[in-house]
C-alpha positions as CSV (number, residue, x, y, z in Angstrom):
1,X,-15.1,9.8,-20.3
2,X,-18.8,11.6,-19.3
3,X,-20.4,8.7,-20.8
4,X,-18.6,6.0,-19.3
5,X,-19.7,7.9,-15.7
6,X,-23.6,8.6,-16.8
7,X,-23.5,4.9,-17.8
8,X,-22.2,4.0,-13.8
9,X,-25.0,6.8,-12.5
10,X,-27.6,5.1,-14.5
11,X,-27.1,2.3,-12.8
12,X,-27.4,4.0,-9.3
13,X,-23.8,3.7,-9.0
14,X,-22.4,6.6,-6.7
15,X,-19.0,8.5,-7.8
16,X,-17.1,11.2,-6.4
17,X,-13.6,12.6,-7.6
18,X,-11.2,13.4,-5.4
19,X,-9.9,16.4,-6.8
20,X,-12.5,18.3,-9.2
21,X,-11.6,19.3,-12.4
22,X,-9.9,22.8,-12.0
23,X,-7.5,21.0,-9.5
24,X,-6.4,18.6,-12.6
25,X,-6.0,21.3,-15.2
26,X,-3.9,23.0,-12.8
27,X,-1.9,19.7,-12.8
28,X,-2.0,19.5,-8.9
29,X,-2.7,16.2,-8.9
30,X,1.0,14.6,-9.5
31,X,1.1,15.6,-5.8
32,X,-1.8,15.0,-2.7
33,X,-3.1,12.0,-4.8
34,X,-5.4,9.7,-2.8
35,X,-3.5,6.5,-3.8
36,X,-5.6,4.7,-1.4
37,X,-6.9,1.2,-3.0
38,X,-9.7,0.1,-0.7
39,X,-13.1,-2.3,-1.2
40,X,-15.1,-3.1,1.7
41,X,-17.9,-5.8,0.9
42,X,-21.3,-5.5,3.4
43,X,-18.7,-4.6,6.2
44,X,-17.4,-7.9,6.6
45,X,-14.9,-8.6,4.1
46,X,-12.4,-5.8,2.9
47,X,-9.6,-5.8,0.1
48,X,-6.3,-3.6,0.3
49,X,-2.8,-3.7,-1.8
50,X,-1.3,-2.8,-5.1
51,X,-4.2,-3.2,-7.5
52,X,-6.1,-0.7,-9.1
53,X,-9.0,-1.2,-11.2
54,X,-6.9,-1.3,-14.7
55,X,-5.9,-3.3,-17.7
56,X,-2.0,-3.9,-16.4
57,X,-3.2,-5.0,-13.3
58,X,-4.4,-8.3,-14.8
59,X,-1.7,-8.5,-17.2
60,X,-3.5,-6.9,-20.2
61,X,-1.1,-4.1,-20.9
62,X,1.4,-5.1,-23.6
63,X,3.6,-2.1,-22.2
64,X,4.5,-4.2,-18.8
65,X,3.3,-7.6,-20.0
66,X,3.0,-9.5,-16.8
67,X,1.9,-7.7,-13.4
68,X,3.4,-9.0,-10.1
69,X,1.3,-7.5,-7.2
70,X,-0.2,-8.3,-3.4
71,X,-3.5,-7.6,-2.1
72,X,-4.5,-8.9,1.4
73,X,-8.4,-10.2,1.7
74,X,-9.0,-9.2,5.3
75,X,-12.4,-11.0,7.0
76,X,-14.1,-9.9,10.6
77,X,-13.5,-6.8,12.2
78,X,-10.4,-5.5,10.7
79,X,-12.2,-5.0,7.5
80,X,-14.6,-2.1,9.3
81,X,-11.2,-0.2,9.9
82,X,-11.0,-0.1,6.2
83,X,-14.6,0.9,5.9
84,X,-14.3,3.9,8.5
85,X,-10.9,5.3,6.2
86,X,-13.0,5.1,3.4
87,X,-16.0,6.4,4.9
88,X,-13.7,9.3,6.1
89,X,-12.4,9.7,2.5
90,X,-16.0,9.2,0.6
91,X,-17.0,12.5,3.3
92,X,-14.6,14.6,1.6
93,X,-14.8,13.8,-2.0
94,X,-18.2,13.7,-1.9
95,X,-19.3,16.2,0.8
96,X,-22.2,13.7,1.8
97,X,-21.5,12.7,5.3
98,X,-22.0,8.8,5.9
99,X,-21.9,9.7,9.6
100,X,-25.3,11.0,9.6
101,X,-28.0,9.1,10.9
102,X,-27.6,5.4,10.8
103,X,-25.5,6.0,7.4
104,X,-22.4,4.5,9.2
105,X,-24.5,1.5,10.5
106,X,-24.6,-0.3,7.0
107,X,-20.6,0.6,7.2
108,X,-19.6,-0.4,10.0
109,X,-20.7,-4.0,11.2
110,X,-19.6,-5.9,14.1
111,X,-18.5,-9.5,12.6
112,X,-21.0,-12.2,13.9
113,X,-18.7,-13.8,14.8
114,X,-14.8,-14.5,15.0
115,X,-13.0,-15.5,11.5
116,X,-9.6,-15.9,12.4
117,X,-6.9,-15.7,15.1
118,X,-4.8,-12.8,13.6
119,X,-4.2,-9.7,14.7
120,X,-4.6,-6.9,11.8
121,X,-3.9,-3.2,12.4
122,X,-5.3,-0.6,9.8
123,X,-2.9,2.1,9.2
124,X,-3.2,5.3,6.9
125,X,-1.7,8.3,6.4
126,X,-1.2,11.3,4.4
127,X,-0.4,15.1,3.9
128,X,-3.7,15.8,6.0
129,X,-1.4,14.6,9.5
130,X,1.3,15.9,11.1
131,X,2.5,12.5,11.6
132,X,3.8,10.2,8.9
133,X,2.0,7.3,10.3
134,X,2.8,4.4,7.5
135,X,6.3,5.7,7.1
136,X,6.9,5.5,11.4
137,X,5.6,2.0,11.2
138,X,8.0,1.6,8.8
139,X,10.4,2.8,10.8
140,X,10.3,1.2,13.7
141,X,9.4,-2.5,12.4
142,X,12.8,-2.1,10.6
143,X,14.6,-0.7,14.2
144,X,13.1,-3.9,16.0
145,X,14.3,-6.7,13.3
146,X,16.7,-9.1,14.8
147,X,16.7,-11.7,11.9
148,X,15.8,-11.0,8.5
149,X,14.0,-7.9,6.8
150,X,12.1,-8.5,3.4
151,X,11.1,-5.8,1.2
152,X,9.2,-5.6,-2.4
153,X,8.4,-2.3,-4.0
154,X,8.3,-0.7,-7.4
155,X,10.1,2.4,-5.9
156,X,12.9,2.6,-3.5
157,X,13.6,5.8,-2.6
158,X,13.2,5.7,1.5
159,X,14.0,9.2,3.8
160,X,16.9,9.7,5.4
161,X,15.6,7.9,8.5
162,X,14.3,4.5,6.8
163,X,17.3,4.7,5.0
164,X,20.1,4.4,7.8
165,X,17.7,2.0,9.8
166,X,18.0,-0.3,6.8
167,X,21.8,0.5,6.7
168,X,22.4,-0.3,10.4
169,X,20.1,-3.4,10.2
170,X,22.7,-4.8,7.1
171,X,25.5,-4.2,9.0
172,X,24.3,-5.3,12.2
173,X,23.8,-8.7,10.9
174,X,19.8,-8.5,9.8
175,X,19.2,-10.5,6.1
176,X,17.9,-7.6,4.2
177,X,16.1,-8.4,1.1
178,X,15.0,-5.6,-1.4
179,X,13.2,-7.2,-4.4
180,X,12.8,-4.0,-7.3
181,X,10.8,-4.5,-10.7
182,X,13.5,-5.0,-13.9
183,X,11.6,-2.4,-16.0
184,X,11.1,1.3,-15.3
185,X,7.4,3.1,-15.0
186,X,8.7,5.9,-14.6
187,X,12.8,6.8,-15.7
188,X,13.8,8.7,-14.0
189,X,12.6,7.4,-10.4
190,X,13.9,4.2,-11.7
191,X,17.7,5.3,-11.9
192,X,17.1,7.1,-8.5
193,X,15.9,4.0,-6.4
194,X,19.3,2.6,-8.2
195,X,21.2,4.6,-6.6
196,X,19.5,3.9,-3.2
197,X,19.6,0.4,-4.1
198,X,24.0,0.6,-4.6
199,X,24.2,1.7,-1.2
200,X,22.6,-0.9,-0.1
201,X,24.5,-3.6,-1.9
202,X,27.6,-2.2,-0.5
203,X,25.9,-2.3,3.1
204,X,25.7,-5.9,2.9
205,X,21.8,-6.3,1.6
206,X,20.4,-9.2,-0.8
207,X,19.0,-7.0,-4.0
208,X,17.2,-8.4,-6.6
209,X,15.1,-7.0,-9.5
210,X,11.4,-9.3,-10.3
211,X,12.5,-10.1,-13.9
212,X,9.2,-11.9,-15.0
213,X,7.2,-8.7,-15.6
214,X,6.6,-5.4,-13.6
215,X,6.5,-5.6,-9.6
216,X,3.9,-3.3,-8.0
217,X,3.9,-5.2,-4.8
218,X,4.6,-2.9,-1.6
219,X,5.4,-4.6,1.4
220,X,7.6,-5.1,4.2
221,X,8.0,-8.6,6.4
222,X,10.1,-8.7,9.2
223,X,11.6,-11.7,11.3
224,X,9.0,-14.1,9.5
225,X,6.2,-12.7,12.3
226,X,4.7,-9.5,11.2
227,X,4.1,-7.9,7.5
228,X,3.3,-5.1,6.4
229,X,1.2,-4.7,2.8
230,X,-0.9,-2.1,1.0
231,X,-0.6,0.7,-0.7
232,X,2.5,2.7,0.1
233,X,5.9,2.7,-2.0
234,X,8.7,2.3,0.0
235,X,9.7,6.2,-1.1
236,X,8.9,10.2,0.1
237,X,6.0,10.2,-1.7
238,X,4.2,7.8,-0.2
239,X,5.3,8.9,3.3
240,X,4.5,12.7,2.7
241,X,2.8,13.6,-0.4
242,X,0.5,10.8,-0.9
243,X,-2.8,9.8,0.4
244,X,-2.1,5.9,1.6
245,X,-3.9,3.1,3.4
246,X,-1.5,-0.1,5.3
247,X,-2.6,-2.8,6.9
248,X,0.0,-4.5,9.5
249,X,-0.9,-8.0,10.2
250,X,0.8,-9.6,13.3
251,X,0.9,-13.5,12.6
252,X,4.1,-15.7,12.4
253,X,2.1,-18.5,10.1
254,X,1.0,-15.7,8.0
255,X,4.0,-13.9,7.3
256,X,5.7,-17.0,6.8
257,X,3.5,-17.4,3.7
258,X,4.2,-14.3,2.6
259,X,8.3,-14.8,2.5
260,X,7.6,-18.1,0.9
261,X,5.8,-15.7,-1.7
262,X,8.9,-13.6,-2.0
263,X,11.3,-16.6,-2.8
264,X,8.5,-17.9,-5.7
């Protein structure tokens, strides 16, 4: 509401929608949504996943009762790749350019020093690009699995492409694991990543449904050495119509976490 946002100015909190208000009315919004879901702390420490700021993301929603989700804390100098898609993002919305002057500077830190040892690549994408980059990542992490393939998302309804890699990985031999949520947000995208879903039963893949509230996680983990988290759906949406923000991280004791997080 207009109060809620003079209560957040008042405070010398700075806001900027991205898409003003005629856009909305016009209902434009159900497509070219900046689903992006980014916080990045004194350049140093940035957050990215499945959580929005919301009530059901914390549980609070009697409609989906429990919320199962993943977001990745990321330390050191991955989290100023975060910063620069924001900063990119904020430069639109707002039209106030963070490049200018040393506006970038309070951005865009170097890390004092080194956190850890893995190696974290900041993707994004969207209907700005010619190229779908989240969705080729996709793509060709799937091509390259020898061993096992783990995916969670709320929506599976993949392009053709993503679709007959995952295929050809079943029947080559790779574990495929597609974890859905139990309950629908949204019907009829429900009964259409079923369908996807038959298929891939019948190709030979492991599918399960999260059955102790709503799954929101979006991820992909291959051969227990390199994941894949944030905020795109494993569907066309996501890879063409959406504003989205990955990061890939590229450590075996890491992912191996994360599949022990899939099994529990």
């Amino acid at each position: 509401s207009p109060k809620c946002w003079q209560e957040l100015h008042s405070c010398g909190i700075h806001t900027a929608i991205f898409f003003p208000a005629l856009l909305r009315r016009l209902h434009l919004r159900i497509n070219y949504r900046n689903h992006r879901k980014i916080v990045v702390i004194d350049g140093a420490v940035g957050y990215v996943g499945g959580f929005n700021i919301g009530k059901e993301y914390i549980g609070l929603d009697d409609r989906f009762g429990y919320w199962r989700d993943t977001h990745l804390r990321i330390e050191g100098a991955a989290a100023a790749g975060l910063a620069l898609r924001f900063i990119l993002d904020w430069n639109y919305a707002a039209r106030e350019n963070l490049f200018d002057g040393d506006g970038a500077g309070k951005y865009l830190r170097e890390p004092e020093e080194t956190v850890g040892s893995s190696q974290v690549q900041i993707i994004s994408s969207g209907p700005d690009s010619k190229l779908q980059n989240i969705r080729n990542n996709y793509l060709r992490l799937i091509s390259k699995a020898e061993k096992s393939i783990y995916i969670q998302t709320p929506y599976f309804i993949p392009d053709d492409a993503v679709f007959h890699a995952l295929i050809m990985a079943a029947y080559s031999g790779v574990e495929v694991n597609i974890m859905i949520p139990c309950k629908p947000d949204h019907p009829f995208v429900y009964w259409a990543t079923y369908s996807y879903i038959g298929d891939m039963v019948m190709a030979g893949a492991n599918c399960y449904t999260y059955n102790n509230g709503f799954l929101h996680a979006k991820g992909l983990i291959v051969d227990d050495q390199v994941y894949c988290y944030g905020t795109a759906n494993m569907d066309i949406r996501s890879f063409r119509l959406n504003f989205e923000v990955n990061a890939v991280v590229y450590d075996e004791k890491e992912a191996e976490k994360m599949v022990d997080s899939f099994h529990n």
